[in-house]
C-alpha positions in Angstrom: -51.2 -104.3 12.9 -48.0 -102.9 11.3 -46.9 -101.2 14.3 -47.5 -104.1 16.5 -45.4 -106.3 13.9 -42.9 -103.3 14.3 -42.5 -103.3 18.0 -41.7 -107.1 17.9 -38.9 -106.7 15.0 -37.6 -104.1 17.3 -37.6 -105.7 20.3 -36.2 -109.2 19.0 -33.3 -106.5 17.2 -32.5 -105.4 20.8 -32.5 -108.5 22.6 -29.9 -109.5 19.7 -27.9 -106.5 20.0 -27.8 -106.9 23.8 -26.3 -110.3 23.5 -23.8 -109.4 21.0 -22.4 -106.9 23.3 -22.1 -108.3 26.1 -19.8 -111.0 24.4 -22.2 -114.0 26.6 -23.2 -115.8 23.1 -20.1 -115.5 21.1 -18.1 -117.8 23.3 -17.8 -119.8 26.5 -14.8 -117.7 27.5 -15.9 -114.3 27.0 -19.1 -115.1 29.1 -16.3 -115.7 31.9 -14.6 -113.5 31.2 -18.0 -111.1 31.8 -17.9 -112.3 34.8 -14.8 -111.0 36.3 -15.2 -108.0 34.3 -18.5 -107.2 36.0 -17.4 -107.9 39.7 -14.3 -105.6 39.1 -15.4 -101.8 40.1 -13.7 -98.7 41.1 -14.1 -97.1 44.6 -17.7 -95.4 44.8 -19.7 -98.4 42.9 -20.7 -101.6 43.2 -21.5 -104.1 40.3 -24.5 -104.8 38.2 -25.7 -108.0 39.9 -28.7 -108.0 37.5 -25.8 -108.2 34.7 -24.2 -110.6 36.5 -26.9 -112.6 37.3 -27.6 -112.5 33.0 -24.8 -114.6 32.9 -26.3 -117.8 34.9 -28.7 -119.8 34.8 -31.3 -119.3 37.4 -30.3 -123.0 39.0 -26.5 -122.6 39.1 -24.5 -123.9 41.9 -21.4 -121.7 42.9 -19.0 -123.7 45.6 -16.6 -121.5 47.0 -13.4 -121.8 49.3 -14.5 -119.8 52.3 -11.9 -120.7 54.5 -8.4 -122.9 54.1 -10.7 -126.1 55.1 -14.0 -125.2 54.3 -16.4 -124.8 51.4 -19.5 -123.5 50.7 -22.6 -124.3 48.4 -24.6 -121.2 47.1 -27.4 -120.8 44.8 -27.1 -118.3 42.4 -28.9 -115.7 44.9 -26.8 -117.2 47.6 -23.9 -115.8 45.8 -25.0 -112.2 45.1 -25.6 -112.1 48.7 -22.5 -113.7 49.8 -20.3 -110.9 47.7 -22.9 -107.5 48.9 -21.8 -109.0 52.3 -18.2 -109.0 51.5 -18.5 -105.6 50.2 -20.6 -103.8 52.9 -18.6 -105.9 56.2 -14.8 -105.0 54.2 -16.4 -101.5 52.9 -14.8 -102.3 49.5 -17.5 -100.2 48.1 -15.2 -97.0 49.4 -12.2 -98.9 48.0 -12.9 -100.8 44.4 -12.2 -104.3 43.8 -10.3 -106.0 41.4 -10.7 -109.8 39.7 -8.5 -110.8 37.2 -8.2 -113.4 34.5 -4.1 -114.3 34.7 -4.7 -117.6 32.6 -7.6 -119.3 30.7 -7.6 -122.7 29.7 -11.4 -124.0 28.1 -12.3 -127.0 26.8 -15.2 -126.4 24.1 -17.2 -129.6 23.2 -20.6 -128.6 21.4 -22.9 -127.6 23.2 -20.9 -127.6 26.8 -17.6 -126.2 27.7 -15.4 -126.4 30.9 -13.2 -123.8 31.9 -10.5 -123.4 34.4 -9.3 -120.1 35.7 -6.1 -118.6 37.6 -7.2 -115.5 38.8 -5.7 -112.5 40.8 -8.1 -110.3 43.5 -7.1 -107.8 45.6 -8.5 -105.0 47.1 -6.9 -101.7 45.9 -5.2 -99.7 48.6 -4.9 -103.2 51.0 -2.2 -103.8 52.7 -2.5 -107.9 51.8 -1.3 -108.7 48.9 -3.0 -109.8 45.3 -4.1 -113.5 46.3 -4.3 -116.2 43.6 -6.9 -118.7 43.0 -8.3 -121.3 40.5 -12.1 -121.3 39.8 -13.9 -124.1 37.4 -16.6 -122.9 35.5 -19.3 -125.1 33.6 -20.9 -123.7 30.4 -23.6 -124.7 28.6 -25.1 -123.6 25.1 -28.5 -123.0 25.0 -30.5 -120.8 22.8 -28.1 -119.8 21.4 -25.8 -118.2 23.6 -23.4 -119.4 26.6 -24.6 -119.8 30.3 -22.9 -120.9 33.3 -24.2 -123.5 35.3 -21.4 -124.0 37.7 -18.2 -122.7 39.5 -16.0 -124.2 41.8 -13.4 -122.6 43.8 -9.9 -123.7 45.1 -7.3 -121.6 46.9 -3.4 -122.5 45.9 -1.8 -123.8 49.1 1.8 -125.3 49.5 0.2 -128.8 49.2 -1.8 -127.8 46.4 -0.5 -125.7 43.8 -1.8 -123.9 40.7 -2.1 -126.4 38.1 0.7 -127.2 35.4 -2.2 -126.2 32.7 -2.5 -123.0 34.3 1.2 -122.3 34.4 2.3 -120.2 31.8 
């Protein structure tokens, strides 16, 4: 009986530990900031989608800008394929890829937080420049630690520019 009351300390212990390292229950923006940490890599990997999938819930909705005029809805799943297509069809795998936060701005109230990112991507090595965009993420808290639920995507265009909040 001991050692079965052991073996559930010590589990409970690393589930704990895990969350505290990964930064997902102390706040709403390190959980995003996860995120673009995990689907950063250097040339010869590819990242952790069961990591990144920790990060959602199972129902999220992504919606991203595929095209200057277009959007599209993914589930979470929907999304994980979406970016291993990306990587296989622009062999980014032999190249790395790079996401990074530029400006945060998060709005924290109780158990729910919105977030709006400017980010930078680029594909290291490519001859097109880092390209800008603005992604809305939804959080929610939920036993005890911070989950996203949502993320919207918007390309800066002439006509729509990054957002004075986002400026520096």
């Amino acid at each position: 009986m001991k050692s079965i009351t052991f073996i559930f300390v010590f589990l409970f212990l690393c589930t704990c530990l895990t969350f505290s390292q990964d930064g997902s229950s102390e706040s709403p923006d390190k959980t995003v900031q996860r995120l673009y940490d995990l689907v950063t890599f250097e040339a010869g990997t590819t990242p952790d989608w069961d990591e990144v999938r920790s990060l959602f819930i199972k129902e999220a909705v992504i919606v991203l800008r595929t095209s200057w005029d277009s959007c599209t809805v993914f589930t979470l799943e929907g999304f994980v394929g979406d970016f291993v297509n990306f990587i296989e069809q622009a062999n980014v795998e032999s190249t790395g890829f790079s996401e990074k936060i530029l400006n945060m701005k998060t709005l924290e109230f109780g158990n729910m937080a919105n977030i709006l990112v400017l980010y930078e991507a680029y594909i290291p090595g490519s001859e097109r420049p880092p390209g800008k965009g603005v992604d809305n993420f939804s959080l929610i808290k939920k036993k005890g630690r911070w989950w996203i639920i949502s993320v919207t995507n918007e390309l800066p265009t002439p006509d729509r520019p990054i957002p004075d909040v986002l400026q520096n």
